[in-house]
C-alpha positions as CSV (number, residue, x, y, z in Angstrom):
1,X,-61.0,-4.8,-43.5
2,X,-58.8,-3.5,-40.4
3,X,-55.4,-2.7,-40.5
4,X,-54.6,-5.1,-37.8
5,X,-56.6,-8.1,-39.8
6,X,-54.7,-7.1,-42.9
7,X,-51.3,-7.8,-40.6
8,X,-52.6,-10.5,-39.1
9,X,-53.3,-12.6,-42.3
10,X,-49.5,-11.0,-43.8
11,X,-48.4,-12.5,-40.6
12,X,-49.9,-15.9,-41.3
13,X,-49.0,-16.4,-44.5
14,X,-45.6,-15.1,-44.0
15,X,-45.0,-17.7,-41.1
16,X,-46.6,-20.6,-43.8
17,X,-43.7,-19.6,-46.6
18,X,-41.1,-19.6,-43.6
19,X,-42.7,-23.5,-42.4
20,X,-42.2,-24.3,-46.4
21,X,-38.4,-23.4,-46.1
22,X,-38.2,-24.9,-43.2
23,X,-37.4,-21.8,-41.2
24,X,-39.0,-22.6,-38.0
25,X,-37.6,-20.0,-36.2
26,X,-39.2,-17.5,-38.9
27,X,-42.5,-19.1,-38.7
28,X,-43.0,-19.4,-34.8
29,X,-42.1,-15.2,-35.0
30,X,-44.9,-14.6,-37.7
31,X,-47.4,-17.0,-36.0
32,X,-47.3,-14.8,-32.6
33,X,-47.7,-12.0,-34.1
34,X,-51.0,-13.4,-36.2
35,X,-52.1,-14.4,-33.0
36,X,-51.1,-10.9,-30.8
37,X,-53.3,-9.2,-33.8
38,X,-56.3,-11.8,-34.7
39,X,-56.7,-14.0,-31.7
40,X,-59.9,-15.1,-32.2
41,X,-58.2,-16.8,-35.3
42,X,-57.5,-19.8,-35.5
43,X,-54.8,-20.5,-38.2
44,X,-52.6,-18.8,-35.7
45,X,-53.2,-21.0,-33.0
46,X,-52.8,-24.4,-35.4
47,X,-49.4,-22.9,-37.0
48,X,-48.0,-22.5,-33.4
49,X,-49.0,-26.5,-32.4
50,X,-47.2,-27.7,-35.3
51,X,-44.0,-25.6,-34.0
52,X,-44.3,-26.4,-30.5
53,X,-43.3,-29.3,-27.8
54,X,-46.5,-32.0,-27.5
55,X,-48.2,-30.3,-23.7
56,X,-47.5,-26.8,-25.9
57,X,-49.0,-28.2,-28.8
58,X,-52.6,-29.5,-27.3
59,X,-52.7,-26.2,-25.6
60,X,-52.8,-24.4,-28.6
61,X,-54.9,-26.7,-30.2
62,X,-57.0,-26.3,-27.4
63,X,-57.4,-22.8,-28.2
64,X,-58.1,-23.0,-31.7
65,X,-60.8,-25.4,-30.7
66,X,-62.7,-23.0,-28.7
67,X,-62.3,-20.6,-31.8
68,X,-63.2,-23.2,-34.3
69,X,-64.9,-26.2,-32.7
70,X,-66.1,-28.1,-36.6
71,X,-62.2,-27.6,-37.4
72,X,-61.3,-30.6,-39.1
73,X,-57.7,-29.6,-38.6
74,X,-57.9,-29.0,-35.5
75,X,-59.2,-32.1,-34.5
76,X,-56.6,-34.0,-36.3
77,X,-53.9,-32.0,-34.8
78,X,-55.0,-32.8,-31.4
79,X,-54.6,-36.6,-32.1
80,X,-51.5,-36.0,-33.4
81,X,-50.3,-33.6,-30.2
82,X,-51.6,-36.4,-27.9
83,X,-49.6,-39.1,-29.9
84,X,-46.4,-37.3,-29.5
85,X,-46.6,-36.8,-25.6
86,X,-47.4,-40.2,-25.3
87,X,-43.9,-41.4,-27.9
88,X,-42.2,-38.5,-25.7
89,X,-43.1,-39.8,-21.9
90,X,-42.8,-43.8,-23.5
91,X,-38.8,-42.5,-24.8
92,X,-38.2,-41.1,-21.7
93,X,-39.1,-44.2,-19.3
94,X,-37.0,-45.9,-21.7
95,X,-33.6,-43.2,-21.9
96,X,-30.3,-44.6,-20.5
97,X,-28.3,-42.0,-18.4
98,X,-25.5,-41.0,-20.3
99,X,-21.8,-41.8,-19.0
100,X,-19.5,-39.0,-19.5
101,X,-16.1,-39.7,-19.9
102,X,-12.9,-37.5,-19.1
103,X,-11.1,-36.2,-22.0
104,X,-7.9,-37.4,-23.7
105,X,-6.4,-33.6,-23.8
106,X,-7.2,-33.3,-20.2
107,X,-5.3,-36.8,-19.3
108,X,-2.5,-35.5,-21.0
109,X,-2.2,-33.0,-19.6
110,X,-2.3,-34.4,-16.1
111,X,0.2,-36.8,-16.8
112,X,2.6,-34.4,-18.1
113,X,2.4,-32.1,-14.8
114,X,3.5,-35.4,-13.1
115,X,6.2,-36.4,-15.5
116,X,7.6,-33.1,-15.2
117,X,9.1,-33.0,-11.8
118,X,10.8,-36.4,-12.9
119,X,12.5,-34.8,-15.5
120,X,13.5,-32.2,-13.6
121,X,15.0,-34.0,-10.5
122,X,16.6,-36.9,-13.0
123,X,18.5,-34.0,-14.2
124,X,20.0,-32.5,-11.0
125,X,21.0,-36.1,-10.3
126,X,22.9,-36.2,-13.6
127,X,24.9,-32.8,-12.9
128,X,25.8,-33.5,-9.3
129,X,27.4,-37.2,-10.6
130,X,29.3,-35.0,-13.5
131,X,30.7,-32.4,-10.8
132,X,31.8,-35.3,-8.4
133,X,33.9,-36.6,-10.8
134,X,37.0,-34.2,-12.0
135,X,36.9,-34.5,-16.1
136,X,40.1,-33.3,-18.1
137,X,39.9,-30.3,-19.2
138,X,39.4,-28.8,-23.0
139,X,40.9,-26.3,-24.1
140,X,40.7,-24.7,-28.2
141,X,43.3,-21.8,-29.6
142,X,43.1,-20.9,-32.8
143,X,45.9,-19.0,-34.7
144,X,45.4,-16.0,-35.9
145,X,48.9,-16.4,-37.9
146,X,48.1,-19.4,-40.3
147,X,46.0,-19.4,-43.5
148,X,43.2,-21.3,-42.0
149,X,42.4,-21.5,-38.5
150,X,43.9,-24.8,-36.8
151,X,42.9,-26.0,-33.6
152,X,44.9,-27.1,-30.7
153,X,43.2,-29.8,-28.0
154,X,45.4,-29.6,-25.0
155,X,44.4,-32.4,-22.4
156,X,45.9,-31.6,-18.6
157,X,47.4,-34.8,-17.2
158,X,46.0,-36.0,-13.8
159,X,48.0,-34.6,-11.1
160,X,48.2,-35.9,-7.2
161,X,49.3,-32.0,-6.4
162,X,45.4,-30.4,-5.7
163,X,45.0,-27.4,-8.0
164,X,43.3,-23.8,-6.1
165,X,39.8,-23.5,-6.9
166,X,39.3,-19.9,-8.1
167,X,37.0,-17.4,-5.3
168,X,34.0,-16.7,-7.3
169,X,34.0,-12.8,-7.0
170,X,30.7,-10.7,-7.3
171,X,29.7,-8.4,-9.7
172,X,27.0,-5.3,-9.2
173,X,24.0,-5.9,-10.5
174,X,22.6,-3.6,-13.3
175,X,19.4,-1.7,-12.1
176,X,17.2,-0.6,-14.6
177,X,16.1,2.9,-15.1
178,X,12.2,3.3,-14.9
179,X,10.8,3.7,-18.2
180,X,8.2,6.8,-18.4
181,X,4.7,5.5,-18.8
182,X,3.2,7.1,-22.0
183,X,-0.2,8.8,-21.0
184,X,-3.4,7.3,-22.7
185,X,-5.0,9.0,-25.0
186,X,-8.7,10.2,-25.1
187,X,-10.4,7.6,-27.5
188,X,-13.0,9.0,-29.8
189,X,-16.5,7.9,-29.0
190,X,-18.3,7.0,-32.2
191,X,-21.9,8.8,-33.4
192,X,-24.2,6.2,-33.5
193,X,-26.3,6.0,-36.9
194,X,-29.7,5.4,-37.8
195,X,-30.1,1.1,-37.6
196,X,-33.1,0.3,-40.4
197,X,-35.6,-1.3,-39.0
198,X,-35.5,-5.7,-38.9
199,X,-37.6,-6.9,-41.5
200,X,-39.2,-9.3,-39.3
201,X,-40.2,-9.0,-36.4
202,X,-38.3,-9.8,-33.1
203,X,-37.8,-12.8,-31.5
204,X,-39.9,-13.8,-28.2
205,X,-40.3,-16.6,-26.2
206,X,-42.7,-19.2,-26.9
207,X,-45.6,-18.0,-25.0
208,X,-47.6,-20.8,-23.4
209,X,-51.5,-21.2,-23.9
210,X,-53.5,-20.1,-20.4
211,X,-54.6,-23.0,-18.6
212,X,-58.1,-23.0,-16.6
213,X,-58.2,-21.2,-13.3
214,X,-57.6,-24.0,-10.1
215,X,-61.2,-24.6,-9.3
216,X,-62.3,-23.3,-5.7
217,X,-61.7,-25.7,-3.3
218,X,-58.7,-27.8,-5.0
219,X,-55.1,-27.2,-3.0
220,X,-52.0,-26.7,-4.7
221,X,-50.8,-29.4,-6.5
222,X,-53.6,-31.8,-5.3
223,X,-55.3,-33.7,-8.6
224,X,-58.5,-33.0,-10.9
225,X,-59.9,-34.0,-13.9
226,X,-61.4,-31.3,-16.5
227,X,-64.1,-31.7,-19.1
228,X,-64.1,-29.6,-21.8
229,X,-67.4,-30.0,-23.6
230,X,-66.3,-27.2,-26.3
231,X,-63.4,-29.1,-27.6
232,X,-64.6,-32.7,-26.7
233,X,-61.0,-33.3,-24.1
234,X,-60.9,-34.4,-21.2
235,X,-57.2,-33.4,-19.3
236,X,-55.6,-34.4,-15.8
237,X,-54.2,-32.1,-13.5
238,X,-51.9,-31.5,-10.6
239,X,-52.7,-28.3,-9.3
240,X,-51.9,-25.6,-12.3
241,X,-49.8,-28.3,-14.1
242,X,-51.2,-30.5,-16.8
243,X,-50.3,-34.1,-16.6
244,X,-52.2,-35.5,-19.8
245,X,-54.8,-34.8,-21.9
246,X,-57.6,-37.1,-24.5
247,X,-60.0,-36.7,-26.5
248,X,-63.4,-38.1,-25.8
249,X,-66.9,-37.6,-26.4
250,X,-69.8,-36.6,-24.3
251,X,-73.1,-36.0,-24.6
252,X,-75.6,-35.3,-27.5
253,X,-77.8,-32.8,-28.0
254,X,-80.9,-34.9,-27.0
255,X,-78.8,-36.0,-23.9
256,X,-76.4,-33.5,-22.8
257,X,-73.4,-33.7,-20.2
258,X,-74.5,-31.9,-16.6
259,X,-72.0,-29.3,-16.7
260,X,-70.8,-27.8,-13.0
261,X,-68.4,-29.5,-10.5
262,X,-68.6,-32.6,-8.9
263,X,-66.2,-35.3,-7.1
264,X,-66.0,-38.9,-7.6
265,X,-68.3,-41.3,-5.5
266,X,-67.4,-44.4,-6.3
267,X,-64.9,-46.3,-9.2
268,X,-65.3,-49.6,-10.7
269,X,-63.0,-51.7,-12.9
270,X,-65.8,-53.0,-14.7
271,X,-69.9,-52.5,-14.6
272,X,-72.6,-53.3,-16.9
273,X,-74.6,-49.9,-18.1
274,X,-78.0,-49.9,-19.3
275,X,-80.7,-46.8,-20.4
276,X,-83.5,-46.2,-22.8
277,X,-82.7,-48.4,-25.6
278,X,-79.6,-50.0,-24.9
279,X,-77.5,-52.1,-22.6
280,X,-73.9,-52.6,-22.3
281,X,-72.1,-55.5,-20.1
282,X,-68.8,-54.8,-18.8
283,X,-68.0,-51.0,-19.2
284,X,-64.4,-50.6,-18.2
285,X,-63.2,-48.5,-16.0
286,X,-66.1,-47.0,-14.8
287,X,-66.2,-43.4,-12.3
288,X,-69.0,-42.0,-11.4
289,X,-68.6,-38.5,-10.6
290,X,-72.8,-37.7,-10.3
291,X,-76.4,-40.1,-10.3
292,X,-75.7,-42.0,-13.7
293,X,-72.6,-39.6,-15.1
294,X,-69.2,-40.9,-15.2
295,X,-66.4,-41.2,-16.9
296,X,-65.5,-44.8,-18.9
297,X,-63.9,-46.6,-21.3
298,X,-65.7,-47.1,-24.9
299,X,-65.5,-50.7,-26.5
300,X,-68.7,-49.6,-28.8
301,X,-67.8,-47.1,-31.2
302,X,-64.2,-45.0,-32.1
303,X,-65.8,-41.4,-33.4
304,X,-64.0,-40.1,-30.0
305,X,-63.9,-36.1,-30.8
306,X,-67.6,-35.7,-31.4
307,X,-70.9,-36.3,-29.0
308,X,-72.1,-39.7,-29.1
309,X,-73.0,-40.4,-25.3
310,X,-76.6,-40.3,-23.1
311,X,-74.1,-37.8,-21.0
312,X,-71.2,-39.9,-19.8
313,X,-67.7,-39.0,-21.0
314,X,-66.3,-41.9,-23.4
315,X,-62.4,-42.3,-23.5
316,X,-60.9,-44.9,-25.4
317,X,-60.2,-47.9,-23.4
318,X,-56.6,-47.6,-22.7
319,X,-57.2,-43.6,-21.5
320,X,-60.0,-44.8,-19.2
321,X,-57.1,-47.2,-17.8
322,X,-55.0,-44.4,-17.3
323,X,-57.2,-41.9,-15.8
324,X,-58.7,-44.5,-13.8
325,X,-55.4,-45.1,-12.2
326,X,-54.8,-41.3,-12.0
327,X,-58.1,-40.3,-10.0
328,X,-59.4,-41.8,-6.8
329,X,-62.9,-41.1,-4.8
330,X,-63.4,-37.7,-4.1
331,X,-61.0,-36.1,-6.7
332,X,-62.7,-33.1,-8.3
333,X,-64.3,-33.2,-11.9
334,X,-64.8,-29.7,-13.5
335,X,-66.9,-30.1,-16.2
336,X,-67.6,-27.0,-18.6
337,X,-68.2,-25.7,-22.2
Protein backbone atom coordinates (compact mmCIF):
# COMPACT_ATOMS: atom_id res chain seq x y z
CA UNK A 1 0.00 0.00 0.00
CA UNK A 2 1.36 3.70 -0.80
CA UNK A 3 2.41 6.15 1.49
CA UNK A 4 -0.10 8.59 0.20
CA UNK A 5 -3.11 5.81 0.51
CA UNK A 6 -1.85 5.09 4.02
CA UNK A 7 -2.40 9.20 4.73
CA UNK A 8 -5.24 9.26 2.91
CA UNK A 9 -7.31 6.67 4.98
CA UNK A 10 -5.39 8.35 8.49
CA UNK A 11 -6.93 11.44 7.01
CA UNK A 12 -10.38 9.94 6.73
CA UNK A 13 -10.69 8.40 9.74
CA UNK A 14 -9.22 11.18 11.57
CA UNK A 15 -11.83 13.66 10.08
CA UNK A 16 -14.74 10.74 11.20
CA UNK A 17 -13.49 10.96 15.08
CA UNK A 18 -13.43 14.89 14.70
CA UNK A 19 -17.41 14.63 12.93
CA UNK A 20 -18.03 12.30 16.30
CA UNK A 21 -16.84 15.27 18.66
CA UNK A 22 -18.44 17.42 16.77
CA UNK A 23 -15.38 19.29 15.61
CA UNK A 24 -16.45 20.36 12.18
CA UNK A 25 -13.83 22.47 11.65
CA UNK A 26 -11.32 19.47 12.33
CA UNK A 27 -13.22 17.18 10.02
CA UNK A 28 -13.69 19.42 6.89
CA UNK A 29 -9.41 19.88 7.40
CA UNK A 30 -8.85 15.98 7.40
CA UNK A 31 -11.56 15.34 4.62
CA UNK A 32 -9.43 17.66 2.00
CA UNK A 33 -6.65 16.31 2.70
CA UNK A 34 -8.20 12.54 2.10
CA UNK A 35 -9.32 13.89 -0.93
CA UNK A 36 -5.88 16.07 -2.13
CA UNK A 37 -4.22 12.36 -1.49
CA UNK A 38 -6.97 9.59 -2.74
CA UNK A 39 -9.27 11.40 -5.00
CA UNK A 40 -10.58 8.74 -6.71
CA UNK A 41 -12.03 7.89 -3.14
CA UNK A 42 -15.05 8.34 -2.36
CA UNK A 43 -15.47 8.51 1.52
CA UNK A 44 -13.71 11.77 1.07
CA UNK A 45 -16.05 13.21 -1.14
CA UNK A 46 -19.28 11.92 1.10
CA UNK A 47 -17.51 13.35 4.52
CA UNK A 48 -17.12 16.79 2.77
CA UNK A 49 -21.20 16.87 1.64
CA UNK A 50 -22.16 16.29 5.06
CA UNK A 51 -19.94 19.45 6.07
CA UNK A 52 -20.93 21.62 3.37
CA UNK A 53 -23.78 24.24 2.25
CA UNK A 54 -26.73 22.18 0.14
CA UNK A 55 -25.36 23.44 -3.89
CA UNK A 56 -21.73 22.40 -2.08
CA UNK A 57 -23.12 19.31 -0.95
CA UNK A 58 -24.67 17.72 -4.37
CA UNK A 59 -21.44 18.73 -5.93
CA UNK A 60 -19.51 16.55 -3.89
CA UNK A 61 -21.96 14.04 -3.94
CA UNK A 62 -21.80 14.33 -7.49
CA UNK A 63 -18.27 13.47 -7.44
CA UNK A 64 -18.36 10.50 -5.31
CA UNK A 65 -21.05 9.26 -7.64
CA UNK A 66 -18.83 9.23 -10.60
CA UNK A 67 -16.27 7.40 -8.23
CA UNK A 68 -18.80 5.03 -6.84
CA UNK A 69 -22.02 4.97 -8.93
CA UNK A 70 -23.79 1.46 -6.67
CA UNK A 71 -23.04 3.79 -3.49
CA UNK A 72 -25.86 3.35 -1.46
CA UNK A 73 -24.67 6.35 0.54
CA UNK A 74 -24.18 8.28 -1.87
CA UNK A 75 -27.44 8.13 -3.30
CA UNK A 76 -29.06 8.74 -0.07
CA UNK A 77 -26.99 11.77 0.50
CA UNK A 78 -28.00 13.25 -2.75
CA UNK A 79 -31.74 13.18 -1.68
CA UNK A 80 -30.81 14.55 1.44
CA UNK A 81 -28.52 17.58 -0.32
CA UNK A 82 -31.49 18.20 -2.68
CA UNK A 83 -33.96 18.42 0.35
CA UNK A 84 -31.90 20.96 2.03
CA UNK A 85 -31.65 23.48 -0.94
CA UNK A 86 -35.02 23.11 -1.50
CA UNK A 87 -35.94 23.98 2.81
CA UNK A 88 -33.01 26.66 2.14
CA UNK A 89 -34.49 28.61 -1.13
CA UNK A 90 -38.43 27.86 0.53
CA UNK A 91 -36.79 29.86 4.16
CA UNK A 92 -35.46 32.40 2.13
CA UNK A 93 -38.67 33.41 0.05
CA UNK A 94 -40.21 33.36 3.27
CA UNK A 95 -37.26 35.67 5.52
CA UNK A 96 -38.48 39.07 6.79
CA UNK A 97 -35.88 41.91 6.48
CA UNK A 98 -34.62 42.64 9.71
CA UNK A 99 -35.14 46.24 11.30
CA UNK A 100 -32.23 47.54 12.98
CA UNK A 101 -32.66 49.80 15.62
CA UNK A 102 -30.25 52.59 17.04
CA UNK A 103 -28.75 51.95 20.27
CA UNK A 104 -29.65 53.24 23.78
CA UNK A 105 -25.82 54.17 24.62
CA UNK A 106 -25.68 55.97 21.33
CA UNK A 107 -29.08 58.05 22.29
CA UNK A 108 -27.57 58.97 25.28
CA UNK A 109 -25.10 60.07 24.24
CA UNK A 110 -26.62 62.38 21.76
CA UNK A 111 -28.79 63.79 24.13
CA UNK A 112 -26.21 64.64 26.56
CA UNK A 113 -24.09 66.69 23.84
CA UNK A 114 -27.36 68.73 23.50
CA UNK A 115 -28.08 69.08 27.21
CA UNK A 116 -24.63 70.27 27.73
CA UNK A 117 -24.57 73.68 26.18
CA UNK A 118 -27.87 74.25 28.46
CA UNK A 119 -26.00 73.68 31.32
CA UNK A 120 -23.40 75.65 30.40
CA UNK A 121 -25.23 78.90 29.27
CA UNK A 122 -27.96 78.51 32.42
CA UNK A 123 -24.83 78.98 34.38
CA UNK A 124 -23.44 82.24 32.93
CA UNK A 125 -26.95 83.50 33.37
CA UNK A 126 -26.84 82.66 37.12
CA UNK A 127 -23.33 84.51 37.71
CA UNK A 128 -24.05 87.64 35.67
CA UNK A 129 -27.58 88.02 37.98
CA UNK A 130 -25.14 87.37 41.25
CA UNK A 131 -22.64 90.17 39.98
CA UNK A 132 -25.52 92.67 39.15
CA UNK A 133 -26.57 92.61 42.50
CA UNK A 134 -23.87 94.06 45.21
CA UNK A 135 -24.08 91.17 48.21
CA UNK A 136 -22.61 92.14 51.74
CA UNK A 137 -19.51 91.17 52.21
CA UNK A 138 -17.88 88.23 54.60
CA UNK A 139 -15.33 88.54 56.14
CA UNK A 140 -13.57 85.60 58.91
CA UNK A 141 -10.44 86.45 61.50
CA UNK A 142 -9.39 84.13 63.64
CA UNK A 143 -7.27 84.83 66.78
CA UNK A 144 -4.24 83.58 67.14
CA UNK A 145 -4.34 84.85 70.96
CA UNK A 146 -7.35 82.66 72.39
CA UNK A 147 -7.29 78.99 73.37
CA UNK A 148 -9.43 77.93 70.52
CA UNK A 149 -9.83 79.77 67.46
CA UNK A 150 -13.15 82.08 67.40
CA UNK A 151 -14.53 83.53 64.45
CA UNK A 152 -15.61 86.99 63.76
CA UNK A 153 -18.50 87.64 60.84
CA UNK A 154 -18.25 91.27 60.11
CA UNK A 155 -21.22 92.41 57.75
CA UNK A 156 -20.43 96.09 55.92
CA UNK A 157 -23.63 98.16 56.15
CA UNK A 158 -25.01 99.48 52.73
CA UNK A 159 -23.62 102.77 52.03
CA UNK A 160 -25.00 105.58 49.38
CA UNK A 161 -21.10 106.78 49.27
CA UNK A 162 -19.78 104.43 46.03
CA UNK A 163 -16.72 102.47 47.19
CA UNK A 164 -13.35 102.46 44.38
CA UNK A 165 -13.22 99.37 42.61
CA UNK A 166 -9.69 98.04 42.89
CA UNK A 167 -7.45 98.20 39.07
CA UNK A 168 -6.80 94.61 38.53
CA UNK A 169 -2.96 94.76 37.99
CA UNK A 170 -1.13 92.12 35.79
CA UNK A 171 1.22 89.65 36.78
CA UNK A 172 4.11 87.91 34.30
CA UNK A 173 3.35 84.84 33.31
CA UNK A 174 5.65 81.85 34.20
CA UNK A 175 7.29 80.33 31.05
CA UNK A 176 8.38 77.00 31.31
CA UNK A 177 11.76 75.68 30.67
CA UNK A 178 11.96 73.01 27.86
CA UNK A 179 12.35 69.73 29.25
CA UNK A 180 15.29 67.62 27.49
CA UNK A 181 13.73 64.77 25.46
CA UNK A 182 15.41 61.45 26.67
CA UNK A 183 16.79 59.63 23.56
CA UNK A 184 15.12 56.09 22.76
CA UNK A 185 16.88 53.36 23.24
CA UNK A 186 17.76 50.58 20.78
CA UNK A 187 15.18 47.78 21.51
CA UNK A 188 16.52 44.27 21.35
CA UNK A 189 15.14 42.24 18.46
CA UNK A 190 14.20 38.79 19.67
CA UNK A 191 15.80 35.26 18.08
CA UNK A 192 13.12 33.55 16.69
CA UNK A 193 12.88 29.73 17.89
CA UNK A 194 12.10 26.64 16.29
CA UNK A 195 7.72 26.59 16.13
CA UNK A 196 6.85 22.50 16.20
CA UNK A 197 5.05 21.64 13.60
CA UNK A 198 0.65 21.83 13.98
CA UNK A 199 -0.54 18.58 14.57
CA UNK A 200 -3.20 18.98 12.07
CA UNK A 201 -3.04 20.18 9.17
CA UNK A 202 -3.88 23.88 8.09
CA UNK A 203 -6.82 25.42 7.49
CA UNK A 204 -8.08 26.08 3.77
CA UNK A 205 -11.00 27.18 2.21
CA UNK A 206 -13.72 24.98 1.29
CA UNK A 207 -12.85 24.11 -2.14
CA UNK A 208 -15.77 23.86 -4.50
CA UNK A 209 -16.44 20.65 -6.70
CA UNK A 210 -15.64 21.48 -10.71
CA UNK A 211 -18.70 22.00 -12.58
CA UNK A 212 -18.94 20.83 -16.38
CA UNK A 213 -17.37 22.89 -19.04
CA UNK A 214 -20.16 25.61 -20.76
CA UNK A 215 -21.03 23.51 -23.74
CA UNK A 216 -20.03 25.05 -27.17
CA UNK A 217 -22.47 27.24 -28.35
CA UNK A 218 -24.22 28.35 -24.95
CA UNK A 219 -23.46 32.27 -24.02
CA UNK A 220 -22.70 33.41 -20.78
CA UNK A 221 -25.29 33.20 -18.40
CA UNK A 222 -27.92 31.96 -21.01
CA UNK A 223 -29.73 28.53 -19.54
CA UNK A 224 -29.19 24.64 -20.10
CA UNK A 225 -30.13 21.54 -18.78
CA UNK A 226 -27.46 18.61 -18.07
CA UNK A 227 -27.92 14.88 -17.92
CA UNK A 228 -25.72 12.98 -16.13
CA UNK A 229 -26.27 9.38 -17.01
CA UNK A 230 -23.35 8.25 -14.46
CA UNK A 231 -25.03 9.61 -11.42
CA UNK A 232 -28.71 9.36 -12.64
CA UNK A 233 -29.15 13.78 -12.04
CA UNK A 234 -30.31 15.89 -14.10
CA UNK A 235 -29.15 19.88 -12.98
CA UNK A 236 -30.19 23.44 -14.45
CA UNK A 237 -27.91 25.97 -15.37
CA UNK A 238 -27.27 29.61 -15.94
CA UNK A 239 -24.17 29.77 -17.70
CA UNK A 240 -21.37 28.27 -15.14
CA UNK A 241 -23.85 28.74 -12.24
CA UNK A 242 -26.02 25.88 -10.98
CA UNK A 243 -29.49 26.81 -10.26
CA UNK A 244 -30.93 23.26 -9.12
CA UNK A 245 -30.28 19.88 -9.40
CA UNK A 246 -32.70 16.16 -9.22
CA UNK A 247 -32.36 13.01 -9.36
CA UNK A 248 -34.03 10.98 -12.08
CA UNK A 249 -33.78 8.05 -14.00
CA UNK A 250 -33.05 7.29 -17.66
CA UNK A 251 -32.66 4.68 -19.65
CA UNK A 252 -32.00 0.82 -19.23
CA UNK A 253 -29.63 -1.22 -20.59
CA UNK A 254 -32.02 -2.75 -23.20
CA UNK A 255 -33.00 0.88 -24.00
CA UNK A 256 -30.46 3.44 -23.40
CA UNK A 257 -30.55 7.39 -23.24
CA UNK A 258 -29.00 8.96 -26.83
CA UNK A 259 -26.24 10.67 -25.27
CA UNK A 260 -24.75 14.02 -27.26
CA UNK A 261 -26.40 17.50 -27.26
CA UNK A 262 -29.55 18.56 -28.43
CA UNK A 263 -32.20 21.54 -27.91
CA UNK A 264 -35.67 21.43 -27.10
CA UNK A 265 -38.30 21.22 -30.00
CA UNK A 266 -41.38 21.49 -28.62
CA UNK A 267 -42.97 21.31 -24.70
CA UNK A 268 -46.24 20.05 -23.59
CA UNK A 269 -48.06 20.39 -20.25
CA UNK A 270 -49.44 17.09 -20.70
CA UNK A 271 -49.27 14.17 -23.59
CA UNK A 272 -50.11 10.62 -23.67
CA UNK A 273 -46.86 8.32 -24.40
CA UNK A 274 -47.07 5.03 -25.82
CA UNK A 275 -44.11 2.16 -27.12
CA UNK A 276 -43.58 -1.51 -27.25
CA UNK A 277 -45.61 -2.80 -24.54
CA UNK A 278 -47.07 0.02 -22.76
CA UNK A 279 -49.06 3.11 -22.94
CA UNK A 280 -49.31 6.05 -20.66
CA UNK A 281 -52.24 8.85 -20.80
CA UNK A 282 -51.35 12.15 -19.58
CA UNK A 283 -47.45 12.39 -19.01
CA UNK A 284 -46.82 15.71 -17.39
CA UNK A 285 -44.75 18.05 -18.34
CA UNK A 286 -43.56 16.68 -21.32
CA UNK A 287 -40.08 18.22 -23.46
CA UNK A 288 -38.85 16.68 -26.13
CA UNK A 289 -35.35 17.49 -26.75
CA UNK A 290 -34.91 14.62 -29.82
CA UNK A 291 -37.55 12.02 -32.04
CA UNK A 292 -39.24 10.22 -28.95
CA UNK A 293 -36.60 11.57 -26.00
CA UNK A 294 -37.62 14.03 -23.58
CA UNK A 295 -37.72 14.91 -20.36
CA UNK A 296 -41.15 14.30 -18.01
CA UNK A 297 -42.76 13.95 -15.08
CA UNK A 298 -43.19 10.09 -13.64
CA UNK A 299 -46.66 9.22 -12.04
CA UNK A 300 -45.78 5.33 -12.65
CA UNK A 301 -43.12 4.35 -10.38
CA UNK A 302 -40.75 6.36 -7.48
CA UNK A 303 -37.22 4.19 -7.88
CA UNK A 304 -35.93 7.75 -9.21
CA UNK A 305 -31.84 7.17 -8.93
CA UNK A 306 -31.74 4.08 -10.93
CA UNK A 307 -32.60 3.27 -14.97
CA UNK A 308 -36.05 2.44 -15.38
CA UNK A 309 -36.99 4.34 -18.69
CA UNK A 310 -37.26 3.17 -22.81
CA UNK A 311 -34.68 6.39 -22.89
CA UNK A 312 -36.62 9.36 -21.61
CA UNK A 313 -35.45 11.12 -18.50
CA UNK A 314 -38.07 10.57 -15.56
CA UNK A 315 -38.25 13.37 -12.74
CA UNK A 316 -40.64 13.31 -10.18
CA UNK A 317 -43.68 15.19 -10.98
CA UNK A 318 -43.13 18.38 -9.05
CA UNK A 319 -39.22 18.62 -10.63
CA UNK A 320 -40.71 18.10 -14.11
CA UNK A 321 -42.99 21.29 -13.04
CA UNK A 322 -40.08 23.06 -12.21
CA UNK A 323 -37.82 22.43 -15.01
CA UNK A 324 -40.56 22.73 -17.23
CA UNK A 325 -40.98 26.28 -16.13
CA UNK A 326 -37.22 26.78 -16.17
CA UNK A 327 -36.48 25.66 -19.87
CA UNK A 328 -38.16 26.89 -23.07
CA UNK A 329 -37.79 25.66 -26.94
CA UNK A 330 -34.44 25.71 -28.06
CA UNK A 331 -32.61 25.64 -24.61
CA UNK A 332 -29.67 23.28 -24.80
CA UNK A 333 -29.75 19.61 -23.23
CA UNK A 334 -26.23 18.09 -22.64
CA UNK A 335 -26.63 14.77 -22.07
CA UNK A 336 -23.52 12.53 -20.97
CA UNK A 337 -22.10 9.63 -18.83
Amino acid sequence: MSDELDGALRAVREAQGALRRGDRRAARRWAERAAALAPHREEPWLILAALASPKASIAYLKKALEINPQSERARKGMHWAIERQRRSEAGQKHRRPVIQRPQTTDALTVRRQVLFPWIGLLIILIAGLLVGFRLPKLSINFLDTEPKAVAQINLDKATRTPTPTATYTPTPTFTPTPTPTDTPTETPTLIPSDTPEPTEPPAAEEPVAELPALPPNVEKGERWVDVNLTTQTTSAYEGKQLVRSFIVSTGTWQYPTVTGQYRIYVKYTSAPMSGPGYYLPDVPYVMYFYKGYGLHGTYWHNNFGTPMSHGCVNLTISDSEWLFNFASIGTLVNVHY
